[in-house]
DONUKE-237262 format. One record per atom (N, C-alpha, C): atom name; x, y, z; residue number from 1; chain. Coordinates in steps of 0.001 Angstrom, whole numbers, plus 524288, in hexadecimal, padded with zeros to 5 digits. Example, Ala and Ser with C-alpha at 12.3 -4.5 7.8 and 13.67 -1.06 7.14 Angstrom:
  name   east  north     up  resi  chain
     N  83386  7E9C6  81E78     1      A
    CA  8300C  7EE6C  81E78     1      A
     C  83390  7F31C  81E78     1      A
     N  83232  7F736  81BA8     2      A
    CA  83566  7FBDC  81BE4     2      A
     C  83264  8001E  81EBE     2      A
END
This chain:
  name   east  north     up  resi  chain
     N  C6C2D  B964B  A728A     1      A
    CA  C7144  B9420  A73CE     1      A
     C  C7084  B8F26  A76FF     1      A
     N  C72F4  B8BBC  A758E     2      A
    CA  C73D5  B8759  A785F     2      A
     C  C7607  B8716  A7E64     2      A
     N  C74FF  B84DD  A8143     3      A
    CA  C75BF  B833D  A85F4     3      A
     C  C7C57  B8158  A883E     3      A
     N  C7DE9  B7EEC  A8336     4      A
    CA  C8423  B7C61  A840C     4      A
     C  C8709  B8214  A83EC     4      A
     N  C84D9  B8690  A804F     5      A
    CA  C88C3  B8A40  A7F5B     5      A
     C  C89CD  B8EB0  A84C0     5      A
     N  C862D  B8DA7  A87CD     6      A
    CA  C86AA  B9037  A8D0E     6      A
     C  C8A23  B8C90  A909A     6      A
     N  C89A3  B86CF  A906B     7      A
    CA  C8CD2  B8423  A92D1     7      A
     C  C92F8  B84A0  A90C3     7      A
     N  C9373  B858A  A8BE3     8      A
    CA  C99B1  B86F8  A8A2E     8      A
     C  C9A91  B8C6F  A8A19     8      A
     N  C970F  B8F65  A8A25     9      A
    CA  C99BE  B93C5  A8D0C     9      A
     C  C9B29  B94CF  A91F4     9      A
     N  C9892  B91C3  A95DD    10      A
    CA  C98CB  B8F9E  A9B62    10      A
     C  C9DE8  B8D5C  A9C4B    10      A
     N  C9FBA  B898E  A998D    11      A
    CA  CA54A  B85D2  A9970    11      A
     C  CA82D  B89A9  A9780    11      A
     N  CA740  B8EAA  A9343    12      A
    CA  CAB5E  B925B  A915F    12      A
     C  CACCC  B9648  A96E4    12      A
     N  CA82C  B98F7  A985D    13      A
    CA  CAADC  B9AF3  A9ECB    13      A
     C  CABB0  B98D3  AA298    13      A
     N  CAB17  B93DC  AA40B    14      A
    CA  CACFE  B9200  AA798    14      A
     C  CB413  B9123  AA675    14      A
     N  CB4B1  B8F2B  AA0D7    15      A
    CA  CB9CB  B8F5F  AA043    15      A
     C  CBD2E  B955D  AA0EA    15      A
     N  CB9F7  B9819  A9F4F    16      A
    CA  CBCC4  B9CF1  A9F7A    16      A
     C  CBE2A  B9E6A  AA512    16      A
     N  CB9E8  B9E1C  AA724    17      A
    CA  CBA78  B9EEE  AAE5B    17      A
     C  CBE93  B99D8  AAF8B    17      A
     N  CC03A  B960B  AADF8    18      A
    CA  CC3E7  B90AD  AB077    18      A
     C  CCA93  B94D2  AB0AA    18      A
     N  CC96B  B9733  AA94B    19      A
    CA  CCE80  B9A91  AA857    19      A
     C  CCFA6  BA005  AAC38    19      A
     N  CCB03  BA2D0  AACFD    20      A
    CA  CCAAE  BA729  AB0B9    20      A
     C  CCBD2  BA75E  AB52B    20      A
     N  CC8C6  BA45F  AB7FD    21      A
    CA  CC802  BA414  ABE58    21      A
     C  CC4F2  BA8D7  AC04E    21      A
     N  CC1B3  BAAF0  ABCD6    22      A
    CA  CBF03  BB01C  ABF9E    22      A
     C  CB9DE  BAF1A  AC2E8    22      A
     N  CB748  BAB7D  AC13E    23      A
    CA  CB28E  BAB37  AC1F8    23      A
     C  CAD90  BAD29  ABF10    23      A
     N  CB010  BB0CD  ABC51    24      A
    CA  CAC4D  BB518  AB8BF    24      A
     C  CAA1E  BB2B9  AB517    24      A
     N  CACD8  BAF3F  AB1F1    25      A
    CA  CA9A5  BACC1  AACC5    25      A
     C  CA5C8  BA5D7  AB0B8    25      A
     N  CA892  BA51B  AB616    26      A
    CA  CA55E  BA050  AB76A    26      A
     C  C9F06  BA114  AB95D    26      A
     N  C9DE9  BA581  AB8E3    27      A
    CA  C99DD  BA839  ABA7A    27      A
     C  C967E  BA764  AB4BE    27      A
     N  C97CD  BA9FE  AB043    28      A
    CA  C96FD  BA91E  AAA3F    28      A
     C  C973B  BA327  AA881    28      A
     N  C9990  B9F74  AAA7C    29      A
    CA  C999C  B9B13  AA9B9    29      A
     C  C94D7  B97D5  AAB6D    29      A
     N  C93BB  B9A07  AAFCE    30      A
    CA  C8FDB  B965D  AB391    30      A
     C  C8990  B9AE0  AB01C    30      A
     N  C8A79  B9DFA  AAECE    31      A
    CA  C866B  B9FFD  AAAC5    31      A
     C  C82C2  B9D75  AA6FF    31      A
     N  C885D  B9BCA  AA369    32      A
    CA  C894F  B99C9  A9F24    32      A
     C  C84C3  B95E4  AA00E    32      A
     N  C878F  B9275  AA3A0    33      A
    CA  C8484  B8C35  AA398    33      A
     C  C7F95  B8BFA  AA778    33      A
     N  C7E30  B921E  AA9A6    34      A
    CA  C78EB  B91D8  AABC0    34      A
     C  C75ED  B918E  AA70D    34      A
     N  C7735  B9696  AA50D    35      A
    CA  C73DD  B970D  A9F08    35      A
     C  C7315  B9244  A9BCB    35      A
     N  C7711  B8F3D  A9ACF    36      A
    CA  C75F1  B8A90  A98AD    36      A
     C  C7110  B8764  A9AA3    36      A
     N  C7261  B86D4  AA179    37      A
    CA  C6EFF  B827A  AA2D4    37      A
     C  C696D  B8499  AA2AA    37      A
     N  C6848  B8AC9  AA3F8    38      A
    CA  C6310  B8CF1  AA353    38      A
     C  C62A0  B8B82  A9BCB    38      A
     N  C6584  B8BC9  A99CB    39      A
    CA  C6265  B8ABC  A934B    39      A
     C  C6105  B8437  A9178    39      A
     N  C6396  B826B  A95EA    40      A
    CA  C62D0  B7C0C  A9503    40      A
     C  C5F15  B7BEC  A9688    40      A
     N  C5CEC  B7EAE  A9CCA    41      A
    CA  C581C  B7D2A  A9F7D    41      A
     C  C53B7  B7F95  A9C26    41      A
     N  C53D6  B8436  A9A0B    42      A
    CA  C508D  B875B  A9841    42      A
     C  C4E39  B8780  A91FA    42      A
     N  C51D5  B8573  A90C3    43      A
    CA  C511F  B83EA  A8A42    43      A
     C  C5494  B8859  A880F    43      A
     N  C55F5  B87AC  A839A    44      A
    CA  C572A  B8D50  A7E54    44      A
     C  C55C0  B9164  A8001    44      A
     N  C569F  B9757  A7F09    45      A
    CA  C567D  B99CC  A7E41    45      A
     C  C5A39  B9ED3  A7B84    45      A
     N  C595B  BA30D  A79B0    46      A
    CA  C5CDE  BA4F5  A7565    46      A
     C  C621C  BA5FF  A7895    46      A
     N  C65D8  BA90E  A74EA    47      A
    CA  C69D1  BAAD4  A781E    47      A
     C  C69E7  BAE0F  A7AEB    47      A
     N  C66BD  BB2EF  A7A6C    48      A
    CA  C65B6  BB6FA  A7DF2    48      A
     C  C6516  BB645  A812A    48      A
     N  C6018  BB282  A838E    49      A
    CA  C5E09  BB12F  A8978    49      A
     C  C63AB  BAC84  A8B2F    49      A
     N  C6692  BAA91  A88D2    50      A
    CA  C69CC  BA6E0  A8A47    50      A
     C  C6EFA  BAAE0  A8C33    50      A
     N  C7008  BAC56  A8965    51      A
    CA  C7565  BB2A1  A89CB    51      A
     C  C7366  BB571  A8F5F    51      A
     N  C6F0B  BB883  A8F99    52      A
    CA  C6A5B  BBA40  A9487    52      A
     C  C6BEF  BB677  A9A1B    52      A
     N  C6ABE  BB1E8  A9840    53      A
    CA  C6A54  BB070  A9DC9    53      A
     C  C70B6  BAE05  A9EF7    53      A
     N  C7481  BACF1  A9AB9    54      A
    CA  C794D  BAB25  A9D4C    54      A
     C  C7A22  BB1AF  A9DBD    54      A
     N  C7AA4  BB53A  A9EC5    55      A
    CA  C7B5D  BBB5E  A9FDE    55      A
     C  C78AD  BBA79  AA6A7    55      A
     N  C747C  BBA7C  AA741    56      A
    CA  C70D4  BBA2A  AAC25    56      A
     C  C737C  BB601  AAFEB    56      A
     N  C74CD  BB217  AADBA    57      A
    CA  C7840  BAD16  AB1B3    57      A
     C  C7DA2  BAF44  AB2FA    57      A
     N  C7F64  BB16D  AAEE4    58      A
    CA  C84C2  BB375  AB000    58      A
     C  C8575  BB6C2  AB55C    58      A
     N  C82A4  BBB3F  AB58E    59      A
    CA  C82DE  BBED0  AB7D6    59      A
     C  C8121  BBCD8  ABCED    59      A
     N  C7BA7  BB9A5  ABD6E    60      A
    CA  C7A8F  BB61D  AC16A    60      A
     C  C7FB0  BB368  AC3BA    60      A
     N  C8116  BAE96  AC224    61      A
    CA  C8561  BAC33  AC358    61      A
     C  C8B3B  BAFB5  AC56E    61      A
     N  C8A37  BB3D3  AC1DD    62      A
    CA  C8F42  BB611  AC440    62      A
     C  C8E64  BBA05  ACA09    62      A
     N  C8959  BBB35  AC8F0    63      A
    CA  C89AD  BBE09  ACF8B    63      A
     C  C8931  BBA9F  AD2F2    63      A
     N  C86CF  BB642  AD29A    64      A
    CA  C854C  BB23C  AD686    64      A
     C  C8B78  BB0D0  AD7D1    64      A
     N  C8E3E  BAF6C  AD4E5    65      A
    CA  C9367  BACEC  AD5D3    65      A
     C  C98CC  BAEE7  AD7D4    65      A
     N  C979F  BB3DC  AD693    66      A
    CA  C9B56  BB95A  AD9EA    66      A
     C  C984F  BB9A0  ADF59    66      A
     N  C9414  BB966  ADFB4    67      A
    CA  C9182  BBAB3  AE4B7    67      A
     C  C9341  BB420  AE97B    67      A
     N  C9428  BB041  AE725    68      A
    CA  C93E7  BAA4F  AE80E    68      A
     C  C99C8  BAB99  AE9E5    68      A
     N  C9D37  BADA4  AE5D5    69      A
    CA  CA244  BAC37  AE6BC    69      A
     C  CA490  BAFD0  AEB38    69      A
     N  CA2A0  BB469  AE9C1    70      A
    CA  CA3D8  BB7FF  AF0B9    70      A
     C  CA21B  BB6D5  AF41F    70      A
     N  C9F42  BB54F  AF3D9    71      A
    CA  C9C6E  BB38E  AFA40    71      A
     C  CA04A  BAD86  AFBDC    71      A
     N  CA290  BAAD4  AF790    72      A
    CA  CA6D7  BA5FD  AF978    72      A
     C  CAC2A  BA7D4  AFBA5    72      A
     N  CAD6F  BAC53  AF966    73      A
    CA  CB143  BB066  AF8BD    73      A
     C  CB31B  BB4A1  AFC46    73      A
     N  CB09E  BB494  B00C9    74      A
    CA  CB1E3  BB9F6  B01C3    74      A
     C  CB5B7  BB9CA  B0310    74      A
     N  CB97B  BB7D6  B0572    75      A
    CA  CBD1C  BB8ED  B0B2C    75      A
     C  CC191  BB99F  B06ED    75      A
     N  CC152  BB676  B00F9    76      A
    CA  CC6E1  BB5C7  AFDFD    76      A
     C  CC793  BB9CA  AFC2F    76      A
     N  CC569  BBDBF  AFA2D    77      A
    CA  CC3D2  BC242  AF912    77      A
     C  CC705  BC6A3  AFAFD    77      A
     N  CC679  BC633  B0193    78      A
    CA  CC9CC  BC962  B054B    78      A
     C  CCE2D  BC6F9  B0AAC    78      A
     N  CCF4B  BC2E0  B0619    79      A
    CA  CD514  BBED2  B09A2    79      A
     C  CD7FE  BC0CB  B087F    79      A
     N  CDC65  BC10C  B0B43    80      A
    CA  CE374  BC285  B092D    80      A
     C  CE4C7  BBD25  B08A2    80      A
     N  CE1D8  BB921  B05F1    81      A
    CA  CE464  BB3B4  B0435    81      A
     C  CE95C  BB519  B01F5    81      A
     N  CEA54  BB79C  AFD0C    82      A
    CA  CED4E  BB91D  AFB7D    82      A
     C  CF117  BBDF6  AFB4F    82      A
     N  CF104  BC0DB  AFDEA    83      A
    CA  CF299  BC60C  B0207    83      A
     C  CF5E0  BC452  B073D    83      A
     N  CF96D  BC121  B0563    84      A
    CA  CFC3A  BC132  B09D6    84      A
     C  CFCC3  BC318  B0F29    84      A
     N  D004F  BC85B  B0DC9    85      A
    CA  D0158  BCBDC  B103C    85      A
     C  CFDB1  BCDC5  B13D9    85      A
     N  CF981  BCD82  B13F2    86      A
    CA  CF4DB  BD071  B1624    86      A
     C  CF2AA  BCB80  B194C    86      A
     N  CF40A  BC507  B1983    87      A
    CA  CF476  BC3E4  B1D96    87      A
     C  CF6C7  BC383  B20E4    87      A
     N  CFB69  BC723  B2125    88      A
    CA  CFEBF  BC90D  B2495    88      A
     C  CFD77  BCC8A  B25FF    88      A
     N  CF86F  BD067  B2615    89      A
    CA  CFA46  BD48C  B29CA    89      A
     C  CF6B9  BD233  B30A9    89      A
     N  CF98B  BD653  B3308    90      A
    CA  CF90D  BD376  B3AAF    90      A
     C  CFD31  BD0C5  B3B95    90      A
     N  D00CD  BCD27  B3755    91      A
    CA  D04A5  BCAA9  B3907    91      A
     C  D09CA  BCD17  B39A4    91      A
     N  D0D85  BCAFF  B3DD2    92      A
    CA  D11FA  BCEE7  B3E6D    92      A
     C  D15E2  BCAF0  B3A0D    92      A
     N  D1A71  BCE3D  B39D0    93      A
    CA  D1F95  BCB85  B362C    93      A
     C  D22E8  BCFD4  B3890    93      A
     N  D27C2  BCE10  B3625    94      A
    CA  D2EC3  BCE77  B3A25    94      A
     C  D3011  BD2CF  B3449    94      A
     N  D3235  BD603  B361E    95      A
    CA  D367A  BDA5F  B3139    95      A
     C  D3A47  BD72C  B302E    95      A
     N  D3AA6  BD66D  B29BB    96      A
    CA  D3F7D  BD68D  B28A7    96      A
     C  D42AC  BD8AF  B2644    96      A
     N  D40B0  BDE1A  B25D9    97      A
    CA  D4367  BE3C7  B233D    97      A
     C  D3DEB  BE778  B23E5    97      A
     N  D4116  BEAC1  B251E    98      A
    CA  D3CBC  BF070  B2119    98      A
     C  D416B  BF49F  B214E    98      A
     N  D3F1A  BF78C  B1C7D    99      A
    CA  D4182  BFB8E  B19B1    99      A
     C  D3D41  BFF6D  B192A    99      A
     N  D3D7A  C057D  B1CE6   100      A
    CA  D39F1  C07BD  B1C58   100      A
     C  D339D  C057D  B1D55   100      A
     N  D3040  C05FC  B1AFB   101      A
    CA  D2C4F  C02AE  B1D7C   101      A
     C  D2913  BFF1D  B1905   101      A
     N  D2EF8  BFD6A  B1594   102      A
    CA  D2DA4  BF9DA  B14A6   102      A
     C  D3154  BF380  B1713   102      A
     N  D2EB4  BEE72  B15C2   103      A
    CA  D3251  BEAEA  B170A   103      A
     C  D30B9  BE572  B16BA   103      A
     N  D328F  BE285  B1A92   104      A
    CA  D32FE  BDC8D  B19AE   104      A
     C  D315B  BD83E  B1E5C   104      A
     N  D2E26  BD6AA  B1E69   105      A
    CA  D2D72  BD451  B2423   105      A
     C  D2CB3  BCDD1  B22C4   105      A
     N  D2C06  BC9E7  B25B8   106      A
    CA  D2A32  BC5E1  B25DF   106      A
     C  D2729  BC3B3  B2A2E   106      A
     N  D238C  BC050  B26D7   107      A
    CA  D1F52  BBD11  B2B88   107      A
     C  D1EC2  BB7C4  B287F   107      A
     N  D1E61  BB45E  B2D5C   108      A
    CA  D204E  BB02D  B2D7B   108      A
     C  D2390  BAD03  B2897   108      A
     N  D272F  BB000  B2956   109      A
    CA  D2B0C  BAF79  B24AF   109      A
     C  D2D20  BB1A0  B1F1F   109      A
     N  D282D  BB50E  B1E10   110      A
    CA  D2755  BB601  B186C   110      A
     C  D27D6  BBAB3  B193D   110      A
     N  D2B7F  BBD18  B1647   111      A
    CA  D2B0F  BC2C1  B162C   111      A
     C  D27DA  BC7AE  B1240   111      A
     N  D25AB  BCB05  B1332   112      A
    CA  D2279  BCDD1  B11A0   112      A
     C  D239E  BD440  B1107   112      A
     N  D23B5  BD791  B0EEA   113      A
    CA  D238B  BDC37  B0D00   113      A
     C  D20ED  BDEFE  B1079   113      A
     N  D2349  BE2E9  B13BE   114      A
    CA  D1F35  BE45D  B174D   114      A
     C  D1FE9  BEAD5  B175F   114      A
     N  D1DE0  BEEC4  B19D2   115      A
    CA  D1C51  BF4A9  B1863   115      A
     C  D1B2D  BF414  B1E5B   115      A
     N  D1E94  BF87D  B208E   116      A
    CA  D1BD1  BFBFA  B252B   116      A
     C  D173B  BFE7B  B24CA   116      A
     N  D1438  BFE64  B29FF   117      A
    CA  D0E4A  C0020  B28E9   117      A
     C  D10D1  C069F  B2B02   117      A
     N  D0F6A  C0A3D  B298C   118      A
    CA  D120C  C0F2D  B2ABA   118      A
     C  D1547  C10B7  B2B19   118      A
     N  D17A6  C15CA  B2DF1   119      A
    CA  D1C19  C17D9  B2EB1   119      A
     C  D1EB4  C12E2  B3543   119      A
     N  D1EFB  C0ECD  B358A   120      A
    CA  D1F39  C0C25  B39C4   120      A
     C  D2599  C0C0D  B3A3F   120      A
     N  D275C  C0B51  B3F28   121      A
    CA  D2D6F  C0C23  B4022   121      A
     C  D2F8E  C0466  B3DE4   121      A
     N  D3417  C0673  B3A85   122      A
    CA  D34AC  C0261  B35AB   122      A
     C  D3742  BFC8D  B39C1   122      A
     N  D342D  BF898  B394C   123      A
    CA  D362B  BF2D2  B3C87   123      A
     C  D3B0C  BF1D0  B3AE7   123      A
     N  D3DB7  BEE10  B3F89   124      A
    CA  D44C2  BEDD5  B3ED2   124      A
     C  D42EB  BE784  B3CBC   124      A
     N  D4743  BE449  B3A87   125      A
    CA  D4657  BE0B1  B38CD   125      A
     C  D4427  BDD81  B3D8E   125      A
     N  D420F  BD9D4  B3E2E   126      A
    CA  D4059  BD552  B3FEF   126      A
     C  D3C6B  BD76A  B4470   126      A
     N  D3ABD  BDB8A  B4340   127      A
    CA  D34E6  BDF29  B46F5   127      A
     C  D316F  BDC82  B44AA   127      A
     N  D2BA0  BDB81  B482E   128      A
    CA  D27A4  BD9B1  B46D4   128      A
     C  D24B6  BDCD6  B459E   128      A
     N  D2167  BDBC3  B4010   129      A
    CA  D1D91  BDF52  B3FB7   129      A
     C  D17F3  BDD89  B3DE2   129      A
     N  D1458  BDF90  B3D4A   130      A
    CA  D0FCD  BDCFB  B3D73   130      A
     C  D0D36  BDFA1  B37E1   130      A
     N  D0C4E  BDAF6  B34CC   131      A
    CA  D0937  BDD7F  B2FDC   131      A
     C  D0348  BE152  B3068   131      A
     N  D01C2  BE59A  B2F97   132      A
    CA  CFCFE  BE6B1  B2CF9   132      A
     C  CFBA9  BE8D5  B29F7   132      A
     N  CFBEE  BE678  B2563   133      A
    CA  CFA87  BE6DE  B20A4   133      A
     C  CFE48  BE3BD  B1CAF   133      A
     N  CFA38  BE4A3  B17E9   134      A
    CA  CFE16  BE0EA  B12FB   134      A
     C  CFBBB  BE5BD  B10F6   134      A
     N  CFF76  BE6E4  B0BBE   135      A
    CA  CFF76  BE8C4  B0763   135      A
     C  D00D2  BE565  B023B   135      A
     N  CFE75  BE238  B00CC   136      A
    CA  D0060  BDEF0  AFC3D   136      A
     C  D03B6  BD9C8  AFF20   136      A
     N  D09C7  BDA0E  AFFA6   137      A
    CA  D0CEE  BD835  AFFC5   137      A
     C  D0F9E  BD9DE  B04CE   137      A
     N  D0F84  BDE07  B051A   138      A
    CA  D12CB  BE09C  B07D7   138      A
     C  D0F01  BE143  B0DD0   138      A
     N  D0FFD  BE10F  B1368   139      A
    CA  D0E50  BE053  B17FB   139      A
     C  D0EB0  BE610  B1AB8   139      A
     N  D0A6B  BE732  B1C97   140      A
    CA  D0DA5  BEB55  B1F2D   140      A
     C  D0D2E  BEBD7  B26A1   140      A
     N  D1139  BECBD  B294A   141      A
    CA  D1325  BEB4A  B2CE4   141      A
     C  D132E  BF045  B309C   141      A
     N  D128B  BEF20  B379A   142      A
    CA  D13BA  BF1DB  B3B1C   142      A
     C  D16F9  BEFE6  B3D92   142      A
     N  D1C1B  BF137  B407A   143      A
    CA  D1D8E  BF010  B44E9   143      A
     C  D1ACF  BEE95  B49BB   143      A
     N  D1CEC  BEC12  B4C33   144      A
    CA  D1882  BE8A8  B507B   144      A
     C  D1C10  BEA7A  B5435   144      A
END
């Protein structure tokens, strides 16, 4: 096999990974065009040993690059970047209803879905209470 046909299979997963965003085939990509450049450096050889070693780069490249990318990675992994709610808990907010122990509070302006933490005696409107915990969406709250 020729040398170009590892480089267009190289340009075929890289496109596929452009459409994906996984990372999974850019690992197979960067394969592709090792194998190439080892058959440029190395001369011909059949397809077997060519198939063999883009298999051996693959697997190479892909642990190296999971291992590369967690170690850039850790902290995003276990952020509430996107978890709102859960950087609210420790912070207090004002009642603006509850019904049973469920209800409605706001902090700094925005109001939020909030759940009594236990059997706790139920806040009158405009009582302060202090978040600890998120559940999803919903906050859950002590009287202060």
């Amino acid at each position: 096999m020729n040398p170009w046909w590892w480089v267009a299979l190289a340009i075929a997963l890289g496109a596929g990974e452009m459409l994906t965003t996984t990372t999974l085939l850019l690992w197979s990509a960067l394969a592709a065009l090792g194998t190439a450049v080892v058959f440029w450096a190395s001369g011909p050889a059949g397809w077997p040993v060519q198939v063999a070693t883009f298999a051996v780069l693959s697997i190479l490249i892909t642990v190296a690059g999971r291992l590369v990318l967690a170690r850039r990675r850790p902290a995003i992994a276990g952020s509430s970047l996107n978890r709102r709610a859960e950087q609210l808990v420790g912070r207090d907010g004002e009642v603006l209803a509850f019904d049973g122990i469920e209800g409605r509070i706001v902090i700094d302006g925005v109001p939020w879905r909030a759940r009594l933490e236990g059997a706790l005696p139920m806040p009158a409107v405009g009582d302060r209470v202090r978040i600890v915990a998120a559940e999803g969406i919903v906050v859950v709250v002590r009287p202060l």
